[in-house]
N, C-alpha and C positions, 0 to 999 in steps of 0.2 A: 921734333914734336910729332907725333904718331896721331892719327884718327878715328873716330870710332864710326866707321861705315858700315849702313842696311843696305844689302841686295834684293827688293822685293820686287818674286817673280824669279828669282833667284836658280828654279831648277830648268827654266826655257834653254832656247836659244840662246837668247840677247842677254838675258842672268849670266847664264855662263860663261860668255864670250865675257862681259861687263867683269867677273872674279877673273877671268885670264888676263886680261888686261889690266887689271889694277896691280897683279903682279906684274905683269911686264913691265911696265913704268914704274915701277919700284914707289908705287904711293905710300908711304908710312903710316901703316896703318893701324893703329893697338888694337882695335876690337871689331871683326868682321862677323856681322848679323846675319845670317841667310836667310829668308821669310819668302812662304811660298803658300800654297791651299794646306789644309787640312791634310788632303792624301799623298799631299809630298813630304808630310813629317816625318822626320827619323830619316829622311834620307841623306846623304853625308857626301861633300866633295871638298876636293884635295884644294887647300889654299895656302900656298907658302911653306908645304911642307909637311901640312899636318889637313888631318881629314875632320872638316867644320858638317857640325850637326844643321842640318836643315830646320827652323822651327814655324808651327802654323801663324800667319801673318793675323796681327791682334790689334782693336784702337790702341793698345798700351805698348807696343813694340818698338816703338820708336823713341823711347823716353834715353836720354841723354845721348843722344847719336848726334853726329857732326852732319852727316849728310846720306840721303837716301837717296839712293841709285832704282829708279822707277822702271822696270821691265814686266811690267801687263797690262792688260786690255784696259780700255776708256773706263769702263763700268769699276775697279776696282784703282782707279788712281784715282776717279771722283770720290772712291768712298773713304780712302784714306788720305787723301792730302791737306783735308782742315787737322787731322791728328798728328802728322808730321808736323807742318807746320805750327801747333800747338805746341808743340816737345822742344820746341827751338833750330829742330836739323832744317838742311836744305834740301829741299825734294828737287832731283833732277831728271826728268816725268819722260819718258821716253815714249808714251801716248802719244796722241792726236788732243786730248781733250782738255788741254791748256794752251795751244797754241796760237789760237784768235784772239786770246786774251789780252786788253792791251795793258794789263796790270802786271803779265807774264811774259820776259824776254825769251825771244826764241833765237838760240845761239847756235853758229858754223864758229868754233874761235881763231879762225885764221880770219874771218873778214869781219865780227863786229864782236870781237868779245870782249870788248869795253859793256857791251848791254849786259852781262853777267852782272857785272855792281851793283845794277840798277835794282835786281828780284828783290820779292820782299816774300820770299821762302819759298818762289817755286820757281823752276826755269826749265823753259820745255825742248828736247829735242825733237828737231823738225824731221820729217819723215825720209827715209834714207834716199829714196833717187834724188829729191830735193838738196838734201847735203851734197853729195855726188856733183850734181849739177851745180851748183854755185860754188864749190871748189874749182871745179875745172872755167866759174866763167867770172869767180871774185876777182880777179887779176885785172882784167878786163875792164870791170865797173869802175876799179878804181881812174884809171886812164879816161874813160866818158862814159858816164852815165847810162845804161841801156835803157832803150823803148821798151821795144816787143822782143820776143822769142817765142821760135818754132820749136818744141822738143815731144821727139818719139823715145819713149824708152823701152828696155828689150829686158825683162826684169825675170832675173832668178826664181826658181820654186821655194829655193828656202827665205824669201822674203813673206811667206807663208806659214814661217816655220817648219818644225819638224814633221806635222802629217804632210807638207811639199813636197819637202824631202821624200819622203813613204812613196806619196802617191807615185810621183815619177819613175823611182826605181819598180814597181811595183807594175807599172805599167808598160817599163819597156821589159821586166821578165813576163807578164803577161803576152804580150806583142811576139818575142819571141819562143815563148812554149805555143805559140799557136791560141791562145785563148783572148778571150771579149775580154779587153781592159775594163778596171771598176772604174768608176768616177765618182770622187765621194768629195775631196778638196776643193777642187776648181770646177767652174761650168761648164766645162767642156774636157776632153783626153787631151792633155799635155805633151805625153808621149808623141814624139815626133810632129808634133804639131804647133799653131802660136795662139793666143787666146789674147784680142784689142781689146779684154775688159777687164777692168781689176776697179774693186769698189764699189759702188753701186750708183746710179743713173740719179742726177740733181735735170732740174727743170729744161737747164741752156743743151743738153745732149751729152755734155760734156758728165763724167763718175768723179765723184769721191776725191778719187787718187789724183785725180786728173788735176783738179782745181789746185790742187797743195800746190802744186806749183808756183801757179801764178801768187796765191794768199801766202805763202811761207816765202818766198822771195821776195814778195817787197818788202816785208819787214825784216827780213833776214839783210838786204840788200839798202834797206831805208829808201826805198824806191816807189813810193804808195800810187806811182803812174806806170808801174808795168804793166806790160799786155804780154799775156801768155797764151797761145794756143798748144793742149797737149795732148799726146795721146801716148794710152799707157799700155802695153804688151804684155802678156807672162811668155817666158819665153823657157823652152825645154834645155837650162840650162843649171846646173847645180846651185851657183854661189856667183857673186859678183855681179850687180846691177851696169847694163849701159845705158847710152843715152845718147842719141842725134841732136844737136842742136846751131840752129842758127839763128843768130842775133841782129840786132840792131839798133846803132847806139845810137848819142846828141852826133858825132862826128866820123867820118873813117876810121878806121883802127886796121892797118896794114897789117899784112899774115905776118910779117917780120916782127912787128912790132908787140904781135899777140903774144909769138912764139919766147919770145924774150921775157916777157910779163909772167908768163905762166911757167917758162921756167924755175923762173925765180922767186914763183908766191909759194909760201909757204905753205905745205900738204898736196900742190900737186906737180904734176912733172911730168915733159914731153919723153910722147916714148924714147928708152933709154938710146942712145945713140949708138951702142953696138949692137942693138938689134939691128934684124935684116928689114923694118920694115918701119913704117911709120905711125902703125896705128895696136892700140890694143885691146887684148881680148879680157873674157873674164877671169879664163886661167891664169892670164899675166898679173891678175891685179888681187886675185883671191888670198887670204892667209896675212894681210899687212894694211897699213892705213892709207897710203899714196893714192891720189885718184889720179888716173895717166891719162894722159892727152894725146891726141892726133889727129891725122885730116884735115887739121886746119887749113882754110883755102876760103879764096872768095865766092862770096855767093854770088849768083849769075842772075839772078830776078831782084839783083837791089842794090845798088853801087855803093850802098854804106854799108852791106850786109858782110855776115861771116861767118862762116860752116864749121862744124867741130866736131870730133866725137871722144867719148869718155867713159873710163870705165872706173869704177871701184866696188868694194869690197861693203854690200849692204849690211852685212851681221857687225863688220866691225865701225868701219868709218861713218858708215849710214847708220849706226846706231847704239852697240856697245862703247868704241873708241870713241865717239865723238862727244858724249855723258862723260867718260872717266878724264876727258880734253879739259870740259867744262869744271871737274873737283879738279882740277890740277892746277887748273887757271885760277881758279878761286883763294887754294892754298897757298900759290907763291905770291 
């Protein structure tokens, strides 16, 4: 049985990666929608072989579709998801702006994709370093409960999308022809530099980004007593989010004991063992869905505590792959 899946937003990043993916995994699919603005109509990308016309995203566009695959900004997933949801598909919103909902599950399907059942048309994926981070520390949860966690993350330009993409390269050939980098993307020049703010400033000190953490992990986690302190980096690197983090559960949880758990949980994996080293980068993890693990070691200001570090792949697992996880899940 084949399905008739909408990619809206279709011509992005996360759109794109979202149609690569769906071929990868061999979803069966009869009928693939592209839906994007107005002035991405008429535009045409290769799916399964053959070149799908792009068409302008309409209330009516969604009429007999199985499930829509949500790749744009808050403002336009608010304005179509009572239409979706009208037409009968399943909107799976790859926004920000369903995910407090507590009407709307927000799914990792390696650690609570039983909540996927529960939607009643819409389910929201959680923001990529957040995915990332609860893959490399679901394994964990399972074993005791976490309290608090510490996490820095070192977050890609193209988590920005495409002008990140731009801006960087753009500024390290400005940088070296000798010229005044522009700054038009981020707050600051990226190029060779790090920028501690992504999102924008809420009352406690803490941005935007910062909070998902703590708010998308306890439901993510079913944990509505975690404590998160985070802080969130752009960091002058292409593709693949990381992430510092040390925890703290109900009881010990030994590096042995980590190292074995997260082995073994499904989507992530300590770095591979023929490597020379024990930790990975974002190169290691960029172009596939794995979130990899390393570093593990005890924390030294907290005898229950437990240091990590983690990297994955924000366009796919943080956000494309982790959507097309969710129809997959659904399907079987």
């Amino acid at each position: 049985m084949g399905y008739k899946i909408a990619v809206l937003g279709a011509t992005g990043a996360v759109g794109r990666e979202m149609i690569n993916v769906l071929e990868e995994y061999q979803i069966p699919v009869d009928e693939l929608k592209l839906l994007a603005s107005a002035r991405s109509a008429g535009q045409t990308i290769p799916f399964a072989g053959k070149d799908v016309a792009v068409e302008e995203a309409k209330e009516d566009s969604f009429e007999g579709m199985d499930f829509v695959l949500g790749a744009v900004q808050n403002p336009m997933a608010v304005k179509f998801a009572p239409h979706i949801v009208k037409s009968g598909a399943v909107f799976i919103d790859n926004s920000s702006a369903f995910r407090q909902d507590p009407d709307v599950p927000l799914v990792v399907p390696e650690i609570n994709g039983a909540d996927a059942f529960t939607h009643k048309g819409i389910i929201a994926n959680p923001n990529c370093s957040t995915i990332i981070t609860m893959v490399a520390v679901g394994a964990l949860a399972k074993i005791s409960p976490i309290e608090t966690m510490v996490a820095s993350t070192y977050q890609a330009v193209s988590g920005a999308g495409q002008p990140g993409l731009e801006e960087l390269s753009r500024q390290l050939d400005d940088l070296h022809e000798g010229r005044t980098p522009e700054v038009k993307t981020f707050p600051a020049q990226i190029a060779l530099n790090v920028i501690p703010y992504i999102g924008s400033y809420k009352d406690n000190g803490y941005t935007t980004e910062e909070m998902k953490m703590q708010n998308e992990g306890r439901k993510i986690l079913h944990l509505p007593g975690l404590r998160v302190t985070c802080t969130c980096v752009r960091v002058p690197v292409m593709r693949s989010h990381s992430i510092s983090v040390t925890l703290r559960a109900e009881r010990k949880i030994s590096v042995e004991e980590a190292k074995a758990a997260i082995a073994a949980f499904p989507g992530a994996a300590l770095m591979p063992a023929e490597a020379d080293r024990d930790w990975p980068t974002p190169l290691d993890t960029s172009g596939q869905d794995t979130v990899y693990v390393g570093r593990i070691r005890d924390d030294l200001t907290d005898e229950r505590g437990l240091t990590l570090w983690c990297c994955g792949d924000q366009v796919r697992k943080g956000a494309a792959s982790n959507a097309v996880q969710i129809l997959k899940l659904l399907t079987e």
